[in-house]
Wavefront OBJ file of the C-alpha trace (Angstrom):
o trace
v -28.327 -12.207 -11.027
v -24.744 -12.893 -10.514
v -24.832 -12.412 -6.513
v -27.531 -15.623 -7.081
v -25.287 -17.980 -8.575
v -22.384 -16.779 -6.355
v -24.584 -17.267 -2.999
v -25.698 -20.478 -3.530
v -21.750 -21.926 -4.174
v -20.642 -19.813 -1.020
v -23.142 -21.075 1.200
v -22.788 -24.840 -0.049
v -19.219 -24.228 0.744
v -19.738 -23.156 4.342
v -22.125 -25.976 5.129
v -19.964 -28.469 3.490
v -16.820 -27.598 5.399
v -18.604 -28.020 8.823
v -19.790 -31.201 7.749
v -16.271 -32.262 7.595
v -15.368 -30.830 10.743
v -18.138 -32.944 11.841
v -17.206 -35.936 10.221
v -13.685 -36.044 11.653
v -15.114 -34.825 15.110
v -17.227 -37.337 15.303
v -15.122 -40.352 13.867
v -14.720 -41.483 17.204
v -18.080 -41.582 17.925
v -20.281 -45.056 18.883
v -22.186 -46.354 15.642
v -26.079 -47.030 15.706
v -28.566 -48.310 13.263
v -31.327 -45.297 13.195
v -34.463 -45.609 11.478
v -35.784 -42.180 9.235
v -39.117 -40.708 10.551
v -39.643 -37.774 8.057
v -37.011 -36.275 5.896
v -37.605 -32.691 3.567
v -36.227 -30.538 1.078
v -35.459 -27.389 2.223
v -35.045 -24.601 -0.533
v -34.008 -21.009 1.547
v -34.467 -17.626 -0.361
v -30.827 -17.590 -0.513
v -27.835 -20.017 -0.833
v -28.365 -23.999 -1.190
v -30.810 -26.385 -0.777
v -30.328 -29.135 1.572
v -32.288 -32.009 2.693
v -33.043 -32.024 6.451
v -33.203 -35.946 7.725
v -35.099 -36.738 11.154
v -34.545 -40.162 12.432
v -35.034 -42.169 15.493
v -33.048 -44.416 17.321
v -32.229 -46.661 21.091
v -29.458 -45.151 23.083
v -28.894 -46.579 26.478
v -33.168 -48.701 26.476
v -34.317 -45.295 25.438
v -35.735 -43.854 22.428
v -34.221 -40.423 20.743
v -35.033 -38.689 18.491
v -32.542 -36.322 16.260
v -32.128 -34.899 12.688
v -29.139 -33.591 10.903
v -28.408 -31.587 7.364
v -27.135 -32.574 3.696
v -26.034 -29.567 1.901
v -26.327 -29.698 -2.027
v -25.372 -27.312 -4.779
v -28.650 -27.839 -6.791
v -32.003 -28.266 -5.971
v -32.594 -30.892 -8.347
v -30.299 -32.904 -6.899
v -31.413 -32.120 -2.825
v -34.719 -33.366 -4.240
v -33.564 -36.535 -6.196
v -32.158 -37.755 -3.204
v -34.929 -37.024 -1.021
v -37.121 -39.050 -3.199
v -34.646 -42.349 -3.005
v -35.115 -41.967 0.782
v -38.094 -44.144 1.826
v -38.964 -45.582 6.057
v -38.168 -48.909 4.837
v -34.203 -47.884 5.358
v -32.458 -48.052 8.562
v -29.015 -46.023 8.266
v -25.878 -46.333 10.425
v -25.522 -42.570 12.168
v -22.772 -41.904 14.477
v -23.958 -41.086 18.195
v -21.762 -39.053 21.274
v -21.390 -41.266 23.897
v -21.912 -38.542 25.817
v -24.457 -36.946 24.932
v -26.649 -39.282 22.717
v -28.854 -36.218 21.324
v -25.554 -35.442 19.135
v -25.863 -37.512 16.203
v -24.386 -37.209 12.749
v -25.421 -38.706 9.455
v -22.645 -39.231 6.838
v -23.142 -41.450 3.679
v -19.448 -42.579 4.215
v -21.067 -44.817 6.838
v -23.577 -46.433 4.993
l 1 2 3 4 5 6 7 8 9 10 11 12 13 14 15 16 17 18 19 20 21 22 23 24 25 26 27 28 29 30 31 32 33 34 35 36 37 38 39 40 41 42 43 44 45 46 47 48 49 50 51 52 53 54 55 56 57 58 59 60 61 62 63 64 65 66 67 68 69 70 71 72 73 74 75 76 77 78 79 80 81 82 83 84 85 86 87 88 89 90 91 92 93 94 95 96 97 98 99 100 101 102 103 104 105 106 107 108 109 110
């Protein structure tokens, strides 16, 4: 039972530290209001839950799709803030110049 408390923390870990590689990787990046398609709650056998977002956006006159990842410790929580998500919202994600089919989602940029 103690390997199941212990996986969870070490995987939230990973995820979170190469979402700050991202975020500092990408600082540069162009900004670009998005607009969410379908988002989920993703609960693995093992380690954390995360909410997957998929969102659409113009690049260049043309449309593209992406999606990106939010680690969280507890499931309750990766499924409280999937349910404040709604279409309605239109977040700021930051886009490669280039390559515009690398995006990044941070609430730091909201």
């Amino acid at each position: 039972m103690g390997w199941l408390v212990i996986d969870i923390f070490l995987v939230y870990l990973f995820k979170s530290a190469i979402r700050v590689f991202h975020f500092f990787k990408s600082s540069g990046w162009d900004r670009c209001k998005a607009s969410f398609t379908d988002w989920s709650t993703l609960d693995p056998g093992w380690g954390c839950a995360s909410v997957k977002l998929h969102y659409e956006f113009i690049s260049n006159g043309r449309s593209i799709k992406s999606s990106d990842e939010i680690p969280f410790q507890m499931r309750w929580h990766a499924k409280t803030y999937s349910e404040s998500l709604s279409h309605g919202l239109h977040p700021i994600i930051r886009v490669n110049p280039k390559n515009p089919h690398e995006t990044q989602f941070f609430e730091f940029d909201q």
